[in-house]
C-alpha positions as CSV (number, residue, x, y, z in Angstrom):
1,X,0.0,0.0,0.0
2,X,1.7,3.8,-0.7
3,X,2.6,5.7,2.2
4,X,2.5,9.2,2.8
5,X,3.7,12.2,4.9
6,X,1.2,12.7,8.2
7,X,1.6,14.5,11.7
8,X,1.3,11.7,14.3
9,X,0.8,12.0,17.8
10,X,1.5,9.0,20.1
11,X,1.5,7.7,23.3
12,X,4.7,8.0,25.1
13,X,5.8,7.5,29.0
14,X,5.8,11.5,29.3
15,X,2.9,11.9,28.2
16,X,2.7,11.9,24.0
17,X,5.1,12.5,21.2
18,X,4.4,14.2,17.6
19,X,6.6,14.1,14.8
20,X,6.5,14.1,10.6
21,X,6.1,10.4,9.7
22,X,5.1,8.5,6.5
23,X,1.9,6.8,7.0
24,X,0.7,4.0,5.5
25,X,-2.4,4.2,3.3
26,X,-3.5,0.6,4.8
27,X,-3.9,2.1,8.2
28,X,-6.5,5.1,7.6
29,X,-9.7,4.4,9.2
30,X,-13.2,3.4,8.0
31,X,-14.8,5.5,5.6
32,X,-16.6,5.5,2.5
33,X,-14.8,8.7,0.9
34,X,-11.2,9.1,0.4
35,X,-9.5,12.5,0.4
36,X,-6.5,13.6,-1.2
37,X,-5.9,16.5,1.7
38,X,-4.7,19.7,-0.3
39,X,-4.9,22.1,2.4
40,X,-5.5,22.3,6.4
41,X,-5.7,25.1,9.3
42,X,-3.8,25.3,12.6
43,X,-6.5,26.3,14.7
44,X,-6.6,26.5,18.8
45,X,-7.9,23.1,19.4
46,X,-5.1,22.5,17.1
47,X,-2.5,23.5,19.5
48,X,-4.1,21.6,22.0
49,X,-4.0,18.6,20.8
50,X,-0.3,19.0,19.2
51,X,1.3,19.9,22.3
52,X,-0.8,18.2,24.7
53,X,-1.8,20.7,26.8
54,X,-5.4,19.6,27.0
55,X,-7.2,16.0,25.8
56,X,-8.4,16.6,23.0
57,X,-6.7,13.6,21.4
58,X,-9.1,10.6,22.3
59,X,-7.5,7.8,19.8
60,X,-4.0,6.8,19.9
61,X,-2.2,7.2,17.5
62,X,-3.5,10.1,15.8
63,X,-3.7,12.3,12.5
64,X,-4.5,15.8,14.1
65,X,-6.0,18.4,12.0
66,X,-9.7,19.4,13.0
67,X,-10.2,20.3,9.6
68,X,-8.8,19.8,5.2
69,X,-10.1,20.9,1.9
70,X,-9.1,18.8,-0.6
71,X,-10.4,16.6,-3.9
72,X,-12.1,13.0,-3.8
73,X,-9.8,10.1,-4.8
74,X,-12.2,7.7,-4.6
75,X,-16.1,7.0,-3.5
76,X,-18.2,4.8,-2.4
77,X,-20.8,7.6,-1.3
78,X,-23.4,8.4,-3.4
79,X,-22.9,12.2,-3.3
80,X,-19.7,12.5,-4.3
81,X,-17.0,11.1,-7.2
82,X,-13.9,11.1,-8.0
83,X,-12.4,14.6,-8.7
84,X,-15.4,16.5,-6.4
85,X,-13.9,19.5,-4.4
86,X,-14.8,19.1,-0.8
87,X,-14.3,20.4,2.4
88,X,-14.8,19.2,6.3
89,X,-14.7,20.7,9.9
90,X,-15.1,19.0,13.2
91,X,-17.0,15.6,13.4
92,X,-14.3,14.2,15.7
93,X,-11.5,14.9,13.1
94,X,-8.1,15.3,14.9
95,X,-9.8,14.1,17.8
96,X,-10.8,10.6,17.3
97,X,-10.9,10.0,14.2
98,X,-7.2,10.5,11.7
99,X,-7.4,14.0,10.8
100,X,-6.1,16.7,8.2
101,X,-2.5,16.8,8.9
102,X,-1.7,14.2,5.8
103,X,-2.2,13.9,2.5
104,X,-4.8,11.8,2.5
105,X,-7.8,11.2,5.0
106,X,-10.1,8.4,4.6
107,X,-13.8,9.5,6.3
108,X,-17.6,9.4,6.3
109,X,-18.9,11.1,2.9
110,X,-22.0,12.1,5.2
111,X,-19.3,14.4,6.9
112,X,-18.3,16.5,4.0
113,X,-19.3,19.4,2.4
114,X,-19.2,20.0,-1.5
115,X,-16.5,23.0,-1.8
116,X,-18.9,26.3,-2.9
117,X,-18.5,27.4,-5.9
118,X,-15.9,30.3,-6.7
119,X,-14.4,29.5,-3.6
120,X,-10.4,27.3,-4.0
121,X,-9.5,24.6,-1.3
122,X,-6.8,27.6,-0.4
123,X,-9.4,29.7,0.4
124,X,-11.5,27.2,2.0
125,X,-9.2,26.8,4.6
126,X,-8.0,31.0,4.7
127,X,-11.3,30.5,6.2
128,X,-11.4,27.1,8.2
129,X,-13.2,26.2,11.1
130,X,-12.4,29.3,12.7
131,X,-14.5,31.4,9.6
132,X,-17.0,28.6,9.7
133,X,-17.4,29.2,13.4
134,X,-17.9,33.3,13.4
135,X,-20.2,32.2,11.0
136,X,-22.0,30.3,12.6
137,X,-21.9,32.4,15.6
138,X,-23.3,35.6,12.8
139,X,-26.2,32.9,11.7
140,X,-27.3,32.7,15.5
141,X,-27.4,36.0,16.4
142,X,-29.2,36.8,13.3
143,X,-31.8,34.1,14.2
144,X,-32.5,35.7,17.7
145,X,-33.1,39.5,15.5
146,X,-29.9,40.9,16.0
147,X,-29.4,43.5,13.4
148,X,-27.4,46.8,13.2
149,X,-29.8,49.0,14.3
150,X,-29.8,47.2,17.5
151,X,-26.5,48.5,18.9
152,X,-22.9,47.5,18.8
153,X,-21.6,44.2,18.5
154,X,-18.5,43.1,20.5
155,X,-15.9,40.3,19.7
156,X,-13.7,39.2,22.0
157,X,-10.4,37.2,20.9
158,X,-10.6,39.9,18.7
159,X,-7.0,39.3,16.4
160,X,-7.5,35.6,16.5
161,X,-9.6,33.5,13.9
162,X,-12.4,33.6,14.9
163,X,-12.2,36.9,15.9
164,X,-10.8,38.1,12.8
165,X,-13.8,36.6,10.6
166,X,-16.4,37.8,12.8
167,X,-15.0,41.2,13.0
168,X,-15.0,41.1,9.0
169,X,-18.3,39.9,8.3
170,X,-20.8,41.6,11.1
171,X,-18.7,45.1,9.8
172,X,-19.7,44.1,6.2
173,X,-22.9,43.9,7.3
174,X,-22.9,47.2,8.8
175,X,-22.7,46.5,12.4
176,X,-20.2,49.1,14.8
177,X,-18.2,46.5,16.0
178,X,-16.2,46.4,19.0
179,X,-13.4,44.5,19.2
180,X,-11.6,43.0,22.5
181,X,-8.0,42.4,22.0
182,X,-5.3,41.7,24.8
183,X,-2.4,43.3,21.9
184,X,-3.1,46.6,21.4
185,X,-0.2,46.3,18.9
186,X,-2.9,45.0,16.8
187,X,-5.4,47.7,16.9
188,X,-4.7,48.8,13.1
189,X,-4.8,45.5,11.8
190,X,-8.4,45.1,13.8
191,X,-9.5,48.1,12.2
192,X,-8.7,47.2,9.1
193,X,-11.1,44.5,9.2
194,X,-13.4,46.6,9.9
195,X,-13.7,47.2,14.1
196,X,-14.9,50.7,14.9
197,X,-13.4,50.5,18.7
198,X,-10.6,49.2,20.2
199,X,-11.1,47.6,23.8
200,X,-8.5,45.9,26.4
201,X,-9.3,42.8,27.2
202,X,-8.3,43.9,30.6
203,X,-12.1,45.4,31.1
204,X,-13.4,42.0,30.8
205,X,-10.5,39.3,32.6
206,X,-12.0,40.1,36.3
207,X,-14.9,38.7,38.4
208,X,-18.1,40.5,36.7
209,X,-20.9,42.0,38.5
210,X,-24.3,40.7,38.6
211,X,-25.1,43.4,36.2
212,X,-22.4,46.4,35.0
213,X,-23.5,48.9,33.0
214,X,-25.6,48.3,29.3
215,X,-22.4,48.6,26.8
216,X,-23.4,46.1,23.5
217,X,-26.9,44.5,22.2
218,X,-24.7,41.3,21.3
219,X,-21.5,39.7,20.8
220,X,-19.3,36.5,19.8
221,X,-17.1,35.0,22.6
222,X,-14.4,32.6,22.0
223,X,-13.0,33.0,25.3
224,X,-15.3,32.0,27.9
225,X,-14.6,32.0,31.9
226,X,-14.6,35.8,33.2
227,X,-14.3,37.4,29.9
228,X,-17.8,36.1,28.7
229,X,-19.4,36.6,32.7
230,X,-18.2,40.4,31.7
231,X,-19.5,40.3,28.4
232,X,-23.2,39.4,29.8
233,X,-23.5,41.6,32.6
234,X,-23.2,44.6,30.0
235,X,-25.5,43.0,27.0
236,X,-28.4,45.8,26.7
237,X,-31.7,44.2,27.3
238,X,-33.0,41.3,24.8
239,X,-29.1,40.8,23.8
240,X,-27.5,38.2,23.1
241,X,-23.9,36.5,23.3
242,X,-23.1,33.6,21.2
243,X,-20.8,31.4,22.8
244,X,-18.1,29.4,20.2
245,X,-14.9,29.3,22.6
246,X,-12.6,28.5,25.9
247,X,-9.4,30.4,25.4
248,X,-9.7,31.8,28.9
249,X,-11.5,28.5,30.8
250,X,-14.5,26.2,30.6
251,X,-15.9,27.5,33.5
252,X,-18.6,30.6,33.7
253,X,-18.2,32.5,36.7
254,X,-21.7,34.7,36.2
255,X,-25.2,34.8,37.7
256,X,-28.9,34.4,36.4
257,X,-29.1,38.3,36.7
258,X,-28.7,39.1,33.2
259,X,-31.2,36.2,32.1
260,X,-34.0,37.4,34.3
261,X,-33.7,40.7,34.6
262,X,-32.5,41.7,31.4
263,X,-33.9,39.0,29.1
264,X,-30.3,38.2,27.6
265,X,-30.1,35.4,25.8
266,X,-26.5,32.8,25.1
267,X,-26.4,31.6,22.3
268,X,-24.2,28.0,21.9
269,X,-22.1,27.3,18.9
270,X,-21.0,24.0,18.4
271,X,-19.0,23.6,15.1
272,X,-17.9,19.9,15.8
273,X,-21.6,18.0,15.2
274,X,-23.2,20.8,13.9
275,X,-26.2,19.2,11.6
276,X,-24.9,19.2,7.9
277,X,-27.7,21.7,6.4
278,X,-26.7,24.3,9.2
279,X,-23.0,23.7,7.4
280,X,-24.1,24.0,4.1
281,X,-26.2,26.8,5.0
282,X,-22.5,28.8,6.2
283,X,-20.4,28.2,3.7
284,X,-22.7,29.3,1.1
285,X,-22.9,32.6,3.5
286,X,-19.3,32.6,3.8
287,X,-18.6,32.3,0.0
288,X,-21.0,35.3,-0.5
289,X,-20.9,37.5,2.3
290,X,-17.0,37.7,3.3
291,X,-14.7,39.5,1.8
292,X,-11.8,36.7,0.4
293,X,-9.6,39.6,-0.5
294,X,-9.1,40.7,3.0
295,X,-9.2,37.4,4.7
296,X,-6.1,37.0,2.1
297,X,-4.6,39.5,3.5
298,X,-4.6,38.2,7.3
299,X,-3.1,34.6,6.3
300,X,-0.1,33.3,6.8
301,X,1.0,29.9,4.9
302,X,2.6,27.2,6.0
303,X,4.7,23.7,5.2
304,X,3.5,20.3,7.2
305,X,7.0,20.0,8.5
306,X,6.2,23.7,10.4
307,X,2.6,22.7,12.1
308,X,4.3,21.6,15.2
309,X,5.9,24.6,16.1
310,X,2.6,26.6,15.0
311,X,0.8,24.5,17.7
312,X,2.6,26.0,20.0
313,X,3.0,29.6,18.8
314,X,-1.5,29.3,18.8
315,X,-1.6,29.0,22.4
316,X,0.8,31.3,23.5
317,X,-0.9,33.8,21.8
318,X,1.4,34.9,18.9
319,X,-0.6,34.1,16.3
320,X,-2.5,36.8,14.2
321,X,-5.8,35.8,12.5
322,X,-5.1,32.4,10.0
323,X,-2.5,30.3,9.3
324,X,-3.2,27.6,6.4
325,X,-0.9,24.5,5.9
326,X,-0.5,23.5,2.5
327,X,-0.4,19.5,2.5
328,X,0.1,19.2,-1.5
């Protein structure tokens, strides 16, 4: 069977060790769709899983990659053939089942989605899961009437990518859009995507009150922990704060206050099992409503033999909005 180049994380007695192998084709899991991978993403959960700092890894030994863009090899799925251009976030990828860091990934064809039209698999993963994401979070907040005219909008994780995307579509759409960034070094690059203020993530990293003082009608949160607490104590009344992220913790310091005495509403975004019409549903918005040229502009690209080191370089917070890996 041919072999090709993968990331692989194993089991080792300190803990797990992750190198640049070549992988043979005889040892991809089930699946009736096989991808040759032509692009992936280094994205937070990313660095999680490549450096081990939390368990995201549930299958020894893994592929990571939580998501690829790439072109059908072969098919036994009835929705797809040879040559199609597809593309896949979440459903366990990386996680427990081999994922995009190879050049080829063997999976469920009920997984994938066909690549939109006018859109490259570069550019499919310039946006990624962390565009697919703020998109998702945009699609939410549109469903609970969140419009311009309701007030500012504020992002927190701002110069990340999820940040990034958000902050470029909801300005595209005409929201004021405030954007919460803990490098104010980045402040012209976050207006450039659009954000009409500038705020320190300093304001929102302490214990919140029960209720502080009405500052935004909604937002998208990829942090979590005290920064999302804040962010709900000072949603205006009927808000709502759509959740996508853990960068500061899983836990939510906060109170019912805003719930019940302001009607605020969060909104959860789950991007891993998210039902595949809500998926098809955001790229199509993402091919059409985001502004490729700029995203461009905020990517940096990448070998396979450099994702480790990006892992790393993700979670210590160095990383400005996307970095795409080209696999082949």
């Amino acid at each position: 069977m041919a072999k090709f180049k993968a990331i692989l994380i194993e089991k080792a007695d300190a803990g797990q060790k992750v190198g640049l192998v070549d992988f043979d084709e005889a040892q991809l899991m089930e699946g009736d769709v096989t991808v040759r991978v032509e692009w992936s993403t280094v994205n937070y959960k990313d660095g999680l899983a490549l450096t081990g700092k939390s368990p995201v890894v549930r299958r020894w030994p893994m592929i990571p990659g939580i998501d690829f863009a790439g072109t059908v090899e072969n098919s036994n799925h009835k929705e797809f053939k040879p040559g199609d251009a597809v593309v896949l976030n979440g459903f366990g990828l990386g996680e427990t089942h081999l994922g995009g860091y190879a050049e080829k990934a063997r999976v469920k064809g009920e997984w994938l989605v066909p690549l939109p039209k006018g859109v490259s698999a570069k550019e499919a993963m310039e946006i990624g899961t962390a565009g697919y994401t703020a998109m998702l979070s945009v699609m939410a907040l549109e469903r609970h009437g969140m419009k311009p005219d309701r007030g500012p909008v504020v992002v927190t994780g701002a110069a990340g990518g999820v940040g990034s995307v958000a902050i470029a579509i909801l300005a595209k759409q005409g929201f004021h859009v405030i954007a919460s960034t803990g490098r104010a070094q980045e402040s012209d690059y976050l207006k450039s995507l659009g954000a009409a203020e500038i705020i320190d993530r300093a304001e929102l990293s302490g214990p919140a009150k029960p209720l502080a003082k009405e500052r935004w009608a909604a937002g998208v949160d990829s942090a979590g922990s005290h920064t999302l607490a804040n962010l709900l104590s000072m949603t205006k009344y009927g808000g709502a704060i759509a959740a996508c992220g853990l960068a500061a913790g899983m836990d939510l310091p906060s109170s019912v206050a805003p719930f019940i005495l302001r009607g605020v509403s969060l909104l959860g975004i789950d991007s891993v099992m998210c039902p595949i019409n809500l998926r098809k549903a955001a790229w199509a918005r993402l091919a059409s409503d985001l502004d490729r040229a700029k995203l461009a502009e905020i990517t940096h690209e990448i070998g396979l033999d450099e994702v480790i080191a990006a892992g790393a370089k993700i979670l210590a917070g160095e990383v400005r909005g996307r970095i795409v890996v080209k696999i082949l």
